[in-house]
C-alpha positions in Angstrom: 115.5 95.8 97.5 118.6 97.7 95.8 119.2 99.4 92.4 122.4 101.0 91.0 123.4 103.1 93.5 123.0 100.9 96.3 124.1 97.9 94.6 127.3 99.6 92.7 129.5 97.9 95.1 128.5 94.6 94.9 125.1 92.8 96.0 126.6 91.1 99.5 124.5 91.3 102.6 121.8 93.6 100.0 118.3 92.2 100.9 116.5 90.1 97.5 112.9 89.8 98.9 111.3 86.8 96.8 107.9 85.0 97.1 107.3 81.5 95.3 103.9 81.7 94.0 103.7 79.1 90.8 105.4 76.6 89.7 104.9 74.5 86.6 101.4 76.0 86.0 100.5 75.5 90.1 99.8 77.6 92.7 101.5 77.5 96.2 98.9 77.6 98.6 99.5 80.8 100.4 99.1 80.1 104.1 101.7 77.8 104.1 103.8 80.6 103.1 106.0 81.6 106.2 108.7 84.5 106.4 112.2 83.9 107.4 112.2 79.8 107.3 113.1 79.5 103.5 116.6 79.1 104.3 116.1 76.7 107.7 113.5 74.5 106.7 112.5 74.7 102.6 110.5 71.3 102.9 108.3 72.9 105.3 107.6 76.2 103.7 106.9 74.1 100.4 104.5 71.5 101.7 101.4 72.0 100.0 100.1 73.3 96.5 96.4 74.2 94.9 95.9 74.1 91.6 94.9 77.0 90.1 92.2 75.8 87.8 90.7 72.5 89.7 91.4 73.5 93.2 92.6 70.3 93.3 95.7 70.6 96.5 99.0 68.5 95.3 102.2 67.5 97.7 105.4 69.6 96.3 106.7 65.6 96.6 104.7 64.5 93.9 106.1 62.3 91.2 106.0 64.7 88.3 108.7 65.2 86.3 107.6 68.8 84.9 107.4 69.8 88.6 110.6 68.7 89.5 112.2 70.4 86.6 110.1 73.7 87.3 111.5 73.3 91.2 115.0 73.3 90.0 114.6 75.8 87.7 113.5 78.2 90.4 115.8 77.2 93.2 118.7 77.6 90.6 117.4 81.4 89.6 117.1 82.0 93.6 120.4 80.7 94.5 122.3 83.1 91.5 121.6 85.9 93.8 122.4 84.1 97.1 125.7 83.1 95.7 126.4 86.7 95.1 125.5 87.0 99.2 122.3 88.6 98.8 120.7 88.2 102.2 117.8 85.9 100.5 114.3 87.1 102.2 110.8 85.3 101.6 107.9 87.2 102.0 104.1 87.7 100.5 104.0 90.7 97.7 101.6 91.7 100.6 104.1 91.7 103.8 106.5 93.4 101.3 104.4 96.3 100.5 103.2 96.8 103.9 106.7 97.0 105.0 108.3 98.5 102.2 105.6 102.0 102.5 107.3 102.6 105.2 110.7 101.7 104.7 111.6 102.3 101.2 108.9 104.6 99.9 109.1 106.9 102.8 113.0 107.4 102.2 112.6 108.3 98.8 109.8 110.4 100.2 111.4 112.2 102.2 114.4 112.7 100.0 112.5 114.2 97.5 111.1 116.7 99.5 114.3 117.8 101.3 115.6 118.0 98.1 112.9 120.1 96.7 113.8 122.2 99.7 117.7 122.1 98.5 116.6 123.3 95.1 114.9 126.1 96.9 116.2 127.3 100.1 119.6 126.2 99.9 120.0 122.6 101.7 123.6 122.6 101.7 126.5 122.0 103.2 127.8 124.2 106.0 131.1 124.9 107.8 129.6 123.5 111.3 127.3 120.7 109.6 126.6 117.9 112.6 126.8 114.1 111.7 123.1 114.3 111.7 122.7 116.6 109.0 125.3 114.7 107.0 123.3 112.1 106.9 120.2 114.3 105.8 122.6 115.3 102.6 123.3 111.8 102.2 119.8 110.9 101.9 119.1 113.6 99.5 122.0 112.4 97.5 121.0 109.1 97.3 117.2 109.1 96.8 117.3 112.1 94.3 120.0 110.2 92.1 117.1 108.1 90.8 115.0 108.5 88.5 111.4 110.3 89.1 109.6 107.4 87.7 111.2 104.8 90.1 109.8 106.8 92.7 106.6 107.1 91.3 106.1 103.4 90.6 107.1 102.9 94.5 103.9 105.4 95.2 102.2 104.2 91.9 102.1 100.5 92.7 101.8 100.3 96.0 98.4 100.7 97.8 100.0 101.5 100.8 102.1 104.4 100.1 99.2 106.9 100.2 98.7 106.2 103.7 102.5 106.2 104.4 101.8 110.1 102.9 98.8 111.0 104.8 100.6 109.4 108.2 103.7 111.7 107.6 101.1 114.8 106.8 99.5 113.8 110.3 102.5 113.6 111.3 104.0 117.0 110.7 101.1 118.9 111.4 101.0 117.1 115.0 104.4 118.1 115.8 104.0 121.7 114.5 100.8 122.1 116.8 103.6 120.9 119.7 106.1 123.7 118.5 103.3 126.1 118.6 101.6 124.9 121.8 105.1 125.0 123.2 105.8 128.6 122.1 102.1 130.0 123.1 102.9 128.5 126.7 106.4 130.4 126.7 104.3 133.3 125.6 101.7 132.9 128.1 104.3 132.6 131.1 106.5 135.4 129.8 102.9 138.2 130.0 102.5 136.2 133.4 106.0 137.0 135.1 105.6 140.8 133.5 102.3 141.4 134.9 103.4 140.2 138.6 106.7 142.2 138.2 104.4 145.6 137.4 102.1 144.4 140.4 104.9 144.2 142.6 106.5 147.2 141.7 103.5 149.1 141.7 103.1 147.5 145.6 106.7 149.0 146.3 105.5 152.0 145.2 102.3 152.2 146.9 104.2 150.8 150.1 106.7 153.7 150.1 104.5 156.6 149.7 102.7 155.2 152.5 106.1 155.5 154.5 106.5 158.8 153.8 
């Protein structure tokens, strides 16, 4: 979950999301698949596999030499990047997209539209810029310094990122209907405290030429 810019410093504490699906020709079986416990328990999130052409459902303890070797060939890939102090994360491709719609994709998202607004209108910095809107140019800067295609295979490849964009539309156009809600009511309330001014003045009025 990192690419040049974010790893250019090193890879420690940088999230490497992994899922174990086959191994020596053989399928894990899926539902035995459970996030987070890879690093407390491995024997129990390896417990069971199903071959993929029989159906046939073997223990990860069974006496095959091929397997073993397969095993160790995968635990010594995984353990390059933990040794490099990746945060090591297992997880289903289909957790990971879920979650990364609207984690990673929605950054980049909205990166690349604030800095089609930069291009624009001017996004910049100012002489009385809060920390919040540092952190907007820091987005920009960071999502916008790679490349279009990497953010097109995050929308591309995903299924879940065209909801993540039809959530944010919702999304936008709810909170503009607040602004203008808001605003109408302001409106609304301003004519009301006019007319009752005039209406009382006009009483004033009325109640003094009756006086005289």
């Amino acid at each position: 979950m990192f690419g040049p810019d974010s790893g250019k410093n090193g890879w420690h504490g940088l999230n490497f999301v992994y899922e174990k699906t086959r191994i020596n020709g053989v399928l894990l079986d899926q539902e035995k698949q459970q996030y987070g416990n890879l690093q407390n328990n491995t024997e129990q999130t390896m417990t069971r596999f199903v071959d993929g052409q029989t159906g046939q459902i073997h223990s990860v303890h069974e006496n095959s030499e091929a397997h073993v070797e397969a095993v160790d060939r995968m635990e010594r890939f995984l353990s390059i990047w933990e040794e490099e102090g990746c945060h090591m994360v297992q997880m289903s491709c289909r957790e990971h997209d879920a979650y990364a719609a609207n984690s990673q994709f929605i950054t980049h998202l909205m990166g690349r539209i604030l800095g089609s607004h930069n291009k624009q209108e001017g996004l910049k910095k100012t002489p009385i810029d809060t920390s919040g809107f540092r952190n907007v140019l820091k987005l920009v800067e960071s999502t916008t310094a790679d490349s279009f295609d990497l953010f097109y295979g995050l929308y591309k490849f995903n299924t879940n990122s065209a909801d993540t964009i039809t959530n944010l539309q919702s999304a936008m156009t709810n909170v503009v209907q607040k602004l203008r809600a808001k605003e109408q009511q302001e409106e609304e309330e301003l004519a009301l405290r006019r007319q009752q001014r005039r209406e009382e003045k006009l009483a004033a009025q009325q109640q003094q030429k009756t006086k005289t």
